[in-house]
C-alpha positions as CSV (number, residue, x, y, z in Angstrom):
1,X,-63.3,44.3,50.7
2,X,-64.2,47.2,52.3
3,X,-63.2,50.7,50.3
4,X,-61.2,53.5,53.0
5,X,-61.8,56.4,50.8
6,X,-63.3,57.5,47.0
7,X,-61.8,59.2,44.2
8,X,-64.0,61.8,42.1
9,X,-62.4,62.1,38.4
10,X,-64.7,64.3,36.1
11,X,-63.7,63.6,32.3
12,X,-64.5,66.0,29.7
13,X,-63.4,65.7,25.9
14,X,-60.1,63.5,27.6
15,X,-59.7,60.8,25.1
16,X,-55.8,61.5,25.0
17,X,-55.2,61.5,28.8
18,X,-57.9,59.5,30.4
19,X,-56.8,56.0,30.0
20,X,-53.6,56.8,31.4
21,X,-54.5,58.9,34.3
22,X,-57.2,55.8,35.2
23,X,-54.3,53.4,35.3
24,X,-52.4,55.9,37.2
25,X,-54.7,54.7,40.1
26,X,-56.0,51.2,38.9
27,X,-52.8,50.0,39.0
28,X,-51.6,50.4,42.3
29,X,-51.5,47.3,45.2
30,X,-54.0,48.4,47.1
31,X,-56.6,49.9,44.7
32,X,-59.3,47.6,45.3
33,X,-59.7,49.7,48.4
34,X,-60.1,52.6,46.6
35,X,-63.8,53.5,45.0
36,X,-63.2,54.9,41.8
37,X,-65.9,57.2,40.8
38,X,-65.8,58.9,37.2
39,X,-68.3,61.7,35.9
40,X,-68.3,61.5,31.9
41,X,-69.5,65.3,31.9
42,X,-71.0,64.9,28.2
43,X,-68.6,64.2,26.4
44,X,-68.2,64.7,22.4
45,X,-64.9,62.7,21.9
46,X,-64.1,58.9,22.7
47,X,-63.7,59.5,26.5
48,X,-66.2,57.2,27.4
49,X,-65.3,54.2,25.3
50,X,-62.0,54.6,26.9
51,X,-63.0,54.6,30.2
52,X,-65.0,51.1,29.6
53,X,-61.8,49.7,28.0
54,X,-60.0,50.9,31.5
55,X,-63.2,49.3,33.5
56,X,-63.0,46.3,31.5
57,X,-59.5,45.3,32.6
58,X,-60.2,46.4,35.8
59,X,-62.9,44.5,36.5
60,X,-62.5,43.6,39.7
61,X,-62.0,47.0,41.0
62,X,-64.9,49.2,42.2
63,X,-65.5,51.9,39.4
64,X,-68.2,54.0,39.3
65,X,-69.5,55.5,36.1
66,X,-71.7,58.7,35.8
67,X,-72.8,60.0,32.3
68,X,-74.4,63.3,32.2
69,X,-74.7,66.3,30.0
70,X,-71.9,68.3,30.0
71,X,-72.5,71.2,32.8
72,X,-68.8,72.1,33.9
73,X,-66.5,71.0,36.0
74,X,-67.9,72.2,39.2
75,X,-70.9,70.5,38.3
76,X,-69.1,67.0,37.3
77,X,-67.2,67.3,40.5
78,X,-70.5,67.9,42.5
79,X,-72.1,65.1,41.4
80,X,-69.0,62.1,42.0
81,X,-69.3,64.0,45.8
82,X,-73.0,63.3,45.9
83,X,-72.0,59.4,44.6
84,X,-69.5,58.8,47.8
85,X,-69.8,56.0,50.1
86,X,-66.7,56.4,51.8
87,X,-65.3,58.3,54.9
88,X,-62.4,60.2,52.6
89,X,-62.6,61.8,49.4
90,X,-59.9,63.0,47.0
91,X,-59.8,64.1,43.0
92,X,-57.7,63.4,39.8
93,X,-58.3,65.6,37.3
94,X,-58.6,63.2,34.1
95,X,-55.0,64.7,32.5
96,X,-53.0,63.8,35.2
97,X,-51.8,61.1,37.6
98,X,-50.9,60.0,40.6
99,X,-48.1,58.8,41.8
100,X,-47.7,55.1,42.2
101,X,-46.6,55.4,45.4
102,X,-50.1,56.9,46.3
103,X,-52.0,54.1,47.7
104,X,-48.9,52.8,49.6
105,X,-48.8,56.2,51.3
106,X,-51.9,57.6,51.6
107,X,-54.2,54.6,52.7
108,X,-52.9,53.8,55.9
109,X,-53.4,57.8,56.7
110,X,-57.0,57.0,56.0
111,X,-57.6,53.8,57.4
112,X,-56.2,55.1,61.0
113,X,-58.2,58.5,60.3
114,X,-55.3,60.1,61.3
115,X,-56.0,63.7,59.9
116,X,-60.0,65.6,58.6
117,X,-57.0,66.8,55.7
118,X,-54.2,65.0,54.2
119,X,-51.8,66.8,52.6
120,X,-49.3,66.6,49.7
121,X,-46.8,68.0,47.1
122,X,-47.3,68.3,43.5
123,X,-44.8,67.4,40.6
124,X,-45.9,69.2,37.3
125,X,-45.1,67.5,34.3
126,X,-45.1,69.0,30.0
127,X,-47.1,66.4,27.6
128,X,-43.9,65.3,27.0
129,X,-43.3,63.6,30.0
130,X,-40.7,66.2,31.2
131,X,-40.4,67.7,34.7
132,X,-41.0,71.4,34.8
133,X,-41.9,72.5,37.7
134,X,-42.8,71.7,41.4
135,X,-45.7,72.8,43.7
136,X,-45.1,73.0,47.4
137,X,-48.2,73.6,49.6
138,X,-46.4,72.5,52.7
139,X,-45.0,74.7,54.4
140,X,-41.1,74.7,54.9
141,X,-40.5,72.0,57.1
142,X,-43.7,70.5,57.5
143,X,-44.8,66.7,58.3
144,X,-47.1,64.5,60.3
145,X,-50.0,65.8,61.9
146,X,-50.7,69.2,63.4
147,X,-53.8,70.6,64.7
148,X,-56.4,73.0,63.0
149,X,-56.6,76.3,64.3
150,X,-55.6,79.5,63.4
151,X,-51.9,78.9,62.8
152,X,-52.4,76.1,60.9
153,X,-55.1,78.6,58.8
154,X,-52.4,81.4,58.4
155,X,-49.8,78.4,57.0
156,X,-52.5,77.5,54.4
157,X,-53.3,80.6,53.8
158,X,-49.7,82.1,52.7
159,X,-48.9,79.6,50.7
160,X,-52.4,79.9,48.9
161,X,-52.1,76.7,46.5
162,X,-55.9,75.9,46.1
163,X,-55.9,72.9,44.0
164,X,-58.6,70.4,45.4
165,X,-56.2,67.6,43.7
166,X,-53.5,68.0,46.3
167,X,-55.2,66.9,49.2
168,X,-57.5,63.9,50.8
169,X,-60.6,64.8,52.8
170,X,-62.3,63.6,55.7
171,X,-65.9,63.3,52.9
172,X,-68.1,65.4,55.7
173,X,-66.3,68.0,54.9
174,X,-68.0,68.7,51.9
175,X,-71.1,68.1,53.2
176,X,-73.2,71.3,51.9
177,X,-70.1,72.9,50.6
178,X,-70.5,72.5,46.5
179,X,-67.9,73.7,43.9
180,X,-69.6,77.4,42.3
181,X,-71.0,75.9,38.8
182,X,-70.5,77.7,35.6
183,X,-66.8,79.6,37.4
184,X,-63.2,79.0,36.5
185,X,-60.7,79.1,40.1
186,X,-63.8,77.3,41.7
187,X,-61.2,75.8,44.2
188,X,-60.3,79.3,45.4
189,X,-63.9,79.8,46.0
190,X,-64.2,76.4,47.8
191,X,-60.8,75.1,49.7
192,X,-60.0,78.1,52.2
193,X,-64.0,77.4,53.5
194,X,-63.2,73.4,53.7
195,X,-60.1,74.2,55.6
196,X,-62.0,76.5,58.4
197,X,-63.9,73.4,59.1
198,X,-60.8,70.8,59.3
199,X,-60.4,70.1,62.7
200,X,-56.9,68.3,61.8
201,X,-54.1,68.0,58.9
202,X,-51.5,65.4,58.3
203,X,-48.7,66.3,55.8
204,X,-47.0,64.1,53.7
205,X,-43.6,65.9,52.5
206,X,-43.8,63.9,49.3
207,X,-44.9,64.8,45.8
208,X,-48.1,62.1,45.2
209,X,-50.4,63.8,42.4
210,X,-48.3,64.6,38.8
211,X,-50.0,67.8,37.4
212,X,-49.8,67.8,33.2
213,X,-49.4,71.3,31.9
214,X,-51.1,71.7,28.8
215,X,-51.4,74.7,26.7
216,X,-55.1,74.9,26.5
217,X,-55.5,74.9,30.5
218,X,-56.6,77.6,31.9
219,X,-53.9,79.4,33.5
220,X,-53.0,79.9,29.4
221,X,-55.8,82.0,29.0
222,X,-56.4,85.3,31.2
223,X,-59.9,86.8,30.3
224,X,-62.1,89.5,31.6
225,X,-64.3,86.0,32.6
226,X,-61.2,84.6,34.6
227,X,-60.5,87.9,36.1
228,X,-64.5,88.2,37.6
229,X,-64.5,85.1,38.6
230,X,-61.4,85.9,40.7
231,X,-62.7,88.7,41.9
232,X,-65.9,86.2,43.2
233,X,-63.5,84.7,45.6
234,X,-62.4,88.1,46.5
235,X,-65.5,89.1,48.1
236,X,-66.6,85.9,49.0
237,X,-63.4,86.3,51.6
238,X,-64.8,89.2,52.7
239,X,-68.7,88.2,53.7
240,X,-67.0,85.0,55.2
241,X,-64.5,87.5,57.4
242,X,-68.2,89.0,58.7
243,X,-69.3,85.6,59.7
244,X,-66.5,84.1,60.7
245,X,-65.2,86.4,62.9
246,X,-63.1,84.1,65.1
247,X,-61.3,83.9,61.9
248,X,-61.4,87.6,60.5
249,X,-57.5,87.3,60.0
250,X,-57.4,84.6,58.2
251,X,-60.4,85.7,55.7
252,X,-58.4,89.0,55.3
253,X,-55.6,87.1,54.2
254,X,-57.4,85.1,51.8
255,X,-58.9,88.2,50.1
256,X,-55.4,90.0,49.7
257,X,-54.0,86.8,47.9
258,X,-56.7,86.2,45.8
259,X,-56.9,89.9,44.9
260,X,-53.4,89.9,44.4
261,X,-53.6,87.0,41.9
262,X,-57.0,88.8,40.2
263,X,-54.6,91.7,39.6
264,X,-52.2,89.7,38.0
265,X,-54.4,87.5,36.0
266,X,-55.3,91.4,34.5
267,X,-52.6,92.3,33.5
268,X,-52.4,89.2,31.2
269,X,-55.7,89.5,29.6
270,X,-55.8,90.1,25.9
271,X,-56.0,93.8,24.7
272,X,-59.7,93.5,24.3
273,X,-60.2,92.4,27.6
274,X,-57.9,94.4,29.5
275,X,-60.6,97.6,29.9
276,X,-63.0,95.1,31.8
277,X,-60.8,93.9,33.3
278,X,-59.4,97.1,35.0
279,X,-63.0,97.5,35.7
280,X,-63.7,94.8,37.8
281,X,-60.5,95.3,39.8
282,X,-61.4,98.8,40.6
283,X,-64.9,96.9,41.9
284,X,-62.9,95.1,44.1
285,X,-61.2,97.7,45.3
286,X,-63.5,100.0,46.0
287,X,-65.7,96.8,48.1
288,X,-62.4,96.4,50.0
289,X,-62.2,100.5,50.7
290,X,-66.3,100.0,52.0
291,X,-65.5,96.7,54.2
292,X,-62.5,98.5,56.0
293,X,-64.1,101.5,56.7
294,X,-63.7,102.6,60.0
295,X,-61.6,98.9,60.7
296,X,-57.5,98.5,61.5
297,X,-57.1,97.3,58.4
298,X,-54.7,98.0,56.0
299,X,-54.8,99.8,52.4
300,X,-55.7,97.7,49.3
301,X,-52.6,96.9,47.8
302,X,-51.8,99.6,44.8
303,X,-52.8,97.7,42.4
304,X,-53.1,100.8,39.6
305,X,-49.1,100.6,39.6
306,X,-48.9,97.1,40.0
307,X,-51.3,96.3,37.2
308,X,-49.1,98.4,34.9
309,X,-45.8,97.0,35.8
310,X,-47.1,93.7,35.4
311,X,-48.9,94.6,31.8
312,X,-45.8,96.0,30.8
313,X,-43.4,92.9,32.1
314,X,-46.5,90.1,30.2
315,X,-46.0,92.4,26.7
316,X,-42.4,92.2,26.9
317,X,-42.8,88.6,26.9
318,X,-45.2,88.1,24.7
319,X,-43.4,90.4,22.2
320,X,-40.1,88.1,22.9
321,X,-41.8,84.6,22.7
322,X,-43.0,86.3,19.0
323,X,-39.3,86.8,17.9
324,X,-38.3,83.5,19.1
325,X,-41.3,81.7,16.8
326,X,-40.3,83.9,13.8
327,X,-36.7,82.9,14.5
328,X,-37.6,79.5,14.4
């Protein structure tokens, strides 16, 4: 049976999560058509003897297995793009799931190539199975296919939800376009440049990929590290709004979210931290004053203000979640 698209999961340390989020997939109707390609990124734990139980009962599904040593998950993520055979791409992260409505959905999309982007909703999900939040990357309204182009840009470029799991690809896309190893937000740093070579999107109004929050993820842990790495994608947005001049707007508009978000990933860095931290906004800052010099562009946002209001609203929390523990 011919496969219509891949799917890249890299697995790190996952023995808790993988089996599930495997099945998440395997067990759909029309997974046979789906090539299944999984990077064990060096793993320490059991991951990989659950993902050959999960290949075992799957056996006549097409899985892919990768070992390596462990080099990131940009690096894990490079190399299940280098392993596609298929026209479309798309990536579970080895915590979460899809929904099991994916297949039914999304595979006809591919098969009639209607869209170089497919795009979808996210529901996010505690460990205990309970709905906490929701992720929209569509904008208000939309569904079905619309062009690329500027407008359809500035849409993805205000709502600013990065996550390479959200979306299917047309695979060419990602042809000499690799995730940043050894970086944290590497999808900032990669999804605005995929989408300024889409040519097309189709939106699905639907919520297909279940995102499990877990303590220990990332967006738990502000650091001076997650704060430069921020500040990459930053001025990365800038170079690109020098070449790319057709879409200077655009660019401009990526840099002020992701600068935004740097300046509130500051404010909650630990105490230690927050010097650097300042720091390396200020860089920013001052590249931003350099790169509109003599340009109609507006002022940096005032971030010296902003970063205080936000430390000071992050330690009131943090002081409150302390009282709640010792009350409980």
């Amino acid at each position: 049976m011919p496969k219509l698209m891949s799917v890249v999961v890299p697995a790190y340390n996952v023995e808790g999560f993988i089996t599930a989020a495997l099945d998440s997939l395997l067990s759909q109707p029309r997974a046979a058509e789906v090539e299944l390609i999984i990077v064990d990124d060096g793993a320490t734990d059991s991951t990989f003897e659950r993902i050959e139980e999960v290949r075992s009962r799957h056996a006549d599904k097409d899985i892919k297995v990768i070992r390596q040593k462990n080099g990131g998950l940009s690096v894990a993520r490079n190399v299940g793009i280098a392993a596609v055979t298929t026209p479309y791409i798309g990536y579970l992260d080895a915590d979460d799931l899809l929904h099991p409505d994916f297949c039914e959905i999304i595979l006809p999309l591919v098969e009639r190539q209607a869209a170089d982007i497919i795009e979808f909703d996210v529901r996010v999900m505690n460990l205990a199975g309970e709905l906490v939040d929701h992720l929209k990357l569509l904008p208000p309204g939309a569904k079905g296919f619309t062009p690329g182009g500027m407008p359809a840009l500035m849409e993805f470029a205000n709502v600013f939800q990065n996550f390479a799991f959200a979306r299917v690809y047309r695979s060419e896309l990602w042809d000499g376009v690799p995730f940043p190893p050894g970086r944290v937000y590497e999808d900032v740093a990669v999804i605005p440049g995929i989408y300024s070579k889409a040519r097309s999107l189709y939106r699905v109004p639907e919520e297909l990929y279940v995102y499990r929050r877990r303590r220990d993820s990332i967006t738990y842990r502000a650091s001076s590290f997650t704060v430069h790495c921020l500040g990459l994608c930053a001025e990365e947005a800038l170079e690109r709004s020098d070449e790319d001049t057709a879409n200077e707007a655009y660019w401009m508009t990526i840099f002020d979210k992701a600068f935004r978000y740097m300046c509130l990933e500051a404010s909650k860095t630990p105490s230690k931290d927050h010097r650097e931290a300042e720091a390396r906004v200020r860089s920013v800052a001052d590249k931003y004053r350099e790169h509109a010099a003599g340009r109609t562009l507006p002022p940096v946002v005032k971030y010296r203000r902003q970063l205080f209001l936000d430390r000071r609203v992050f330690q009131a929390k943090q002081i409150v979640k302390r009282f709640v523990l010792r009350a409980a």
